[in-house]
C-alpha positions as CSV (number, residue, x, y, z in Angstrom):
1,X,0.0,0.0,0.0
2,X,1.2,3.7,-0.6
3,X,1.5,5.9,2.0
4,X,1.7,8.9,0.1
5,X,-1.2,10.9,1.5
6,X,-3.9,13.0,-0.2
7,X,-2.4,16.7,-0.3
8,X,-4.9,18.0,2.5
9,X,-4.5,15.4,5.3
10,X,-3.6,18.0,7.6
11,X,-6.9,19.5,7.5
12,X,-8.8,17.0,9.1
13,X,-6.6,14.6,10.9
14,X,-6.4,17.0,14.1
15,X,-9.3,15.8,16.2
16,X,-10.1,13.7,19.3
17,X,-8.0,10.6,17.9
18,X,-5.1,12.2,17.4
19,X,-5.5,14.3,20.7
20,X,-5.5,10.5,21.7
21,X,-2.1,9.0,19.5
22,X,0.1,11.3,20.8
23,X,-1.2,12.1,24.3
24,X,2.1,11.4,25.5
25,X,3.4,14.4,23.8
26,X,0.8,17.1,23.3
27,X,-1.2,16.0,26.4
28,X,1.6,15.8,29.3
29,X,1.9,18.8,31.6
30,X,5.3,18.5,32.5
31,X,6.4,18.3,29.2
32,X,4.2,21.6,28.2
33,X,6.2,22.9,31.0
34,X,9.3,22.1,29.8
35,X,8.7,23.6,26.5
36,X,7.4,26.3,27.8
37,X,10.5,26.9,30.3
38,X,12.6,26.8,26.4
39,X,10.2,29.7,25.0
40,X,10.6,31.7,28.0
41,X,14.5,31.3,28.0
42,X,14.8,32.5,24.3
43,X,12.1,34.5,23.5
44,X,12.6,37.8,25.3
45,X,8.5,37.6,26.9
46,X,7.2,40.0,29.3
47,X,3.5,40.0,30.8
48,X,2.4,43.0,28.7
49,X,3.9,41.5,25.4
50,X,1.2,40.3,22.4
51,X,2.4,36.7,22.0
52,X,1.1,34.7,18.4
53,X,0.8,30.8,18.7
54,X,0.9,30.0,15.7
55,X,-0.3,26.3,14.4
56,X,-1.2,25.9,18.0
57,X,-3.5,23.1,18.0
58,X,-5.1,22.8,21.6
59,X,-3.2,25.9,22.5
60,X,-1.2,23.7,25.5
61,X,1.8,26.3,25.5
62,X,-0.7,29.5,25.0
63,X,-2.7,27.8,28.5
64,X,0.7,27.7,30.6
65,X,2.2,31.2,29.2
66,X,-1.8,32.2,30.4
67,X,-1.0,30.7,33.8
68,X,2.7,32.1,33.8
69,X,1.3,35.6,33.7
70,X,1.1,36.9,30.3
71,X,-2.1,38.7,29.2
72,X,-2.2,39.0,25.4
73,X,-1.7,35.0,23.9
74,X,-3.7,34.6,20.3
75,X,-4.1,31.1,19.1
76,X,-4.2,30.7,15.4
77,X,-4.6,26.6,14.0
78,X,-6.8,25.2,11.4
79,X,-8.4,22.8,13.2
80,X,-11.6,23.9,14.5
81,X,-12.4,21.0,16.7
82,X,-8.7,21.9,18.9
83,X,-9.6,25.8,18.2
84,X,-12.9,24.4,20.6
85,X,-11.3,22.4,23.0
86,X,-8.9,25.0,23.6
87,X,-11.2,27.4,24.2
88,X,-13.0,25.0,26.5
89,X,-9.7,24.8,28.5
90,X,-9.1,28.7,28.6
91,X,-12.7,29.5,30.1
92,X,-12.5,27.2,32.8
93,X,-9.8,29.4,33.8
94,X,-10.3,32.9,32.7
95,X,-7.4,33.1,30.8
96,X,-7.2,35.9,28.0
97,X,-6.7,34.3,24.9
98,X,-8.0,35.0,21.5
99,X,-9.1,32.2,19.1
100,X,-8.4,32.8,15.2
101,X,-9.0,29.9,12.8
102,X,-7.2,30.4,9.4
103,X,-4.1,29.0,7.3
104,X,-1.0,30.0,8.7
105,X,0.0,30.7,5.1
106,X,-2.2,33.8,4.9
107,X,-3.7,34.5,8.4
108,X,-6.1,38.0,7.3
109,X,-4.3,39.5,10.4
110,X,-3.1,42.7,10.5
111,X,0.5,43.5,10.0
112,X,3.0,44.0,12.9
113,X,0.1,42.8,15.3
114,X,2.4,40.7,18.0
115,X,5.5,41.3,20.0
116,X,6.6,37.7,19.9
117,X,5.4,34.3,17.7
118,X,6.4,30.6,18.2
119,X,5.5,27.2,16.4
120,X,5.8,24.6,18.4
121,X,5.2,20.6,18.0
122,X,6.8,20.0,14.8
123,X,4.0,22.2,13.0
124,X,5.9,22.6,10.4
125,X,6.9,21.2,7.4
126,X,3.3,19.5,6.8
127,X,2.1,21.2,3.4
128,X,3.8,19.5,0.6
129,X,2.8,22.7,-1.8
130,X,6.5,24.1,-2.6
131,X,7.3,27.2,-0.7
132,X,4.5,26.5,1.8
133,X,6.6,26.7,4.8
134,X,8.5,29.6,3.3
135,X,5.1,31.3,2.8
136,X,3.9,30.4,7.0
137,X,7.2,31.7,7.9
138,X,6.7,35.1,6.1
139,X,3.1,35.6,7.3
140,X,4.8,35.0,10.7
141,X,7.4,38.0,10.1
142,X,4.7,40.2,8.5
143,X,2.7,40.1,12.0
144,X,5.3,40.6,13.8
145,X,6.8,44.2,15.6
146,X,10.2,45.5,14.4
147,X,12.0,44.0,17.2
148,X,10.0,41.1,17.6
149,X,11.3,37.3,18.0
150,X,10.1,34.4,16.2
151,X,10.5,30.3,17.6
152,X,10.1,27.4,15.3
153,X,10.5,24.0,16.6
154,X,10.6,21.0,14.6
155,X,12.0,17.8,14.7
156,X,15.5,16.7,14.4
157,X,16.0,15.6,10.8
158,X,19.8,14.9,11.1
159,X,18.9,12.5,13.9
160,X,15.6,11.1,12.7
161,X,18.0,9.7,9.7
162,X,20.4,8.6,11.8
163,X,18.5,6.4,13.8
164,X,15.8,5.8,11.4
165,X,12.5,3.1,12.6
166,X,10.5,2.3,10.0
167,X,7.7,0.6,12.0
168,X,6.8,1.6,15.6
169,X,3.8,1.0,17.4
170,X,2.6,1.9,21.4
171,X,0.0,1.2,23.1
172,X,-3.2,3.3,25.3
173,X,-4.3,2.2,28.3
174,X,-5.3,-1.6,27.9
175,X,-7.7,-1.3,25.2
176,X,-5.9,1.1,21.9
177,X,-3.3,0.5,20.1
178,X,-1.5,3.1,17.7
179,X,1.2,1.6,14.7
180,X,3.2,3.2,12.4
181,X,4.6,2.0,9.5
182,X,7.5,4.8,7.8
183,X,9.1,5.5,4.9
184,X,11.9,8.3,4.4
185,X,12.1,9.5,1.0
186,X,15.0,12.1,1.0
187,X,13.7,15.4,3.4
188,X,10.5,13.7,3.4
189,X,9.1,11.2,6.0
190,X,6.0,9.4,5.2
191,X,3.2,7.5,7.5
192,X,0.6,4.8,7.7
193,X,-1.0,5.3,10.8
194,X,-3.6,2.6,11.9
195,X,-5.3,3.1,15.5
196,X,-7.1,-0.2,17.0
197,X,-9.3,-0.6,19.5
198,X,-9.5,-4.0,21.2
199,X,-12.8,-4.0,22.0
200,X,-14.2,-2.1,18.8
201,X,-11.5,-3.1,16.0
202,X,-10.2,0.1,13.5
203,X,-10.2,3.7,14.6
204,X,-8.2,5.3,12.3
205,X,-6.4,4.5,9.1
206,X,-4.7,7.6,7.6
207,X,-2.0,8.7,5.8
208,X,0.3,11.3,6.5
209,X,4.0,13.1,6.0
210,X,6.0,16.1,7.3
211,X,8.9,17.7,5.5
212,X,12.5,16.9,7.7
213,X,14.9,20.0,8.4
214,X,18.5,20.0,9.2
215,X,19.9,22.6,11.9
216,X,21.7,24.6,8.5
217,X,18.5,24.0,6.6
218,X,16.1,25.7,9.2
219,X,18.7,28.1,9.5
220,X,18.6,28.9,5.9
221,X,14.8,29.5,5.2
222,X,14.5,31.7,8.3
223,X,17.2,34.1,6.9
224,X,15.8,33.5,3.2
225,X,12.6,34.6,5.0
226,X,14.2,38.1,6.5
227,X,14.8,37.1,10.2
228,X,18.0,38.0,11.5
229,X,20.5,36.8,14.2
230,X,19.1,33.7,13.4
231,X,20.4,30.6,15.5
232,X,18.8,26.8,15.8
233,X,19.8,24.8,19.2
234,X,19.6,21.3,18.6
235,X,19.6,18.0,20.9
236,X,16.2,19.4,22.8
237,X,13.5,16.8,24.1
238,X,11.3,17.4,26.3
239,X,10.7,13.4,27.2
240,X,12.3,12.4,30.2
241,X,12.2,8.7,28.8
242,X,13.6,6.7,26.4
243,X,11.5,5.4,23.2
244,X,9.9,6.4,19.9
245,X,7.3,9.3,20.3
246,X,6.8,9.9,17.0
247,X,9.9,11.6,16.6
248,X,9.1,14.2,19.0
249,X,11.8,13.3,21.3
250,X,14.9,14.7,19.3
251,X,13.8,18.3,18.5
252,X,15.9,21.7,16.9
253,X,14.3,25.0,17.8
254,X,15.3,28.1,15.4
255,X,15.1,31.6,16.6
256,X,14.9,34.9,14.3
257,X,15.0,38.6,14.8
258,X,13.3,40.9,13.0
259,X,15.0,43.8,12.5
């Protein structure tokens, strides 16, 4: 079977299962707080700073900078089903958040809108249109303040490649079980994606594929993009165990100025 996967899989396939196939990632607090301890220590964020989360999901990292004290977090993703559970999350709370649901490639924001912007959870790289990440990574410079910073983090290509699995598989609880069956075609990892439930057979089927960076690549389309002082730290994850988390354990997070 091919897993190439029709061009607009990343428009639908962030719901409740996938909340569910990689809760050990995007649903742990400590790790949210661990990621959020790296945004704090290289983005330059005070409490009365506009912050952009952009491709945000469930806005997990918008929630804690909320509880950290800042007063102006915007949470921009596609998805309206996470757009709606964040919200949910953010009222039981009070937080001040705004919600915005659009393509990252051409948000309808205004220009120069935010002090600060980060994409986290290797949110990147998911379009396979050409240019699509240059074109997020521009709208993400247009709405930000002379001055401001931008974070990207993605995965670790250079060690994905490296240490390359082509079939891993975990399981929920005692009754799910997600497998994943990979394929790396140059910068380009591809995924089969089956979720089973014990008790009621298939979930999910799906295919699905993200674009790898280097440390010299991500460095590159952040200056081809106009950031400056641009610098990528590599060797990050936030998992305090061993194992295969979908490749979420070896992360790179690039930083850019705008100037």
């Amino acid at each position: 079977m091919s897993m190439k996967p029709d061009p607009g899989w990343w428009k639908t396939i962030f719901d409740d299962v996938y909340l569910l196939t990689d809760a050990r990632s995007v649903c742990d607090q400590d790790i949210t707080r661990r990621e959020v301890d790296l945004i704090c220590e290289l983005l330059p964020i005070r409490s009365e700073h506009r912050v952009l989360d952009l491709c945000g999901g469930h806005g997990r990292h918008s929630l804690e900078l909320c509880a950290r004290g800042i007063n102006h977090c915007t949470l921009l993703d596609y998805s309206q089903h996470l757009l709606d559970h964040a919200r949910t999350s953010a009222a039981g709370f009070d937080y001040p958040m705004d919600f915005v649901r659009a393509d990252a490639r051409s948000t309808g924001l205004p220009a120069e809108s935010f002090d600060h912007a980060f994409i986290m959870g290797n949110s990147l790289g998911y379009i396979q249109e050409p240019g699509s990440d240059s074109q997020i990574l521009t709208e993400a410079n247009r709405l930000l303040r002379l001055g401001g910073w931008l974070l990207v983090d993605v995965t670790d290509g250079a060690a994905v490649k490296e240490s390359f699995n082509p079939i891993a598989w975990h399981e929920i609880g005692t009754d799910i079980v997600v497998c994943r069956e990979r394929n790396l075609e140059e910068d380009t990892l591809y995924t089969r994606e089956m979720v089973v439930s014990k008790e009621k057979g298939l979930i999910r089927d799906c295919n699905y594929c993200v674009r790898l960076y280097e440390s010299h690549t991500l460095g590159a389309l952040l200056e081809e993009v106009g950031f400056k002082e641009v610098d990528v730290h590599t060797d990050f994850s936030p998992h305090q165990r061993t194992g295969d988390y979908g490749f979420m354990n070896r992360r790179m997070l690039g930083v850019g100025h705008k100037l």
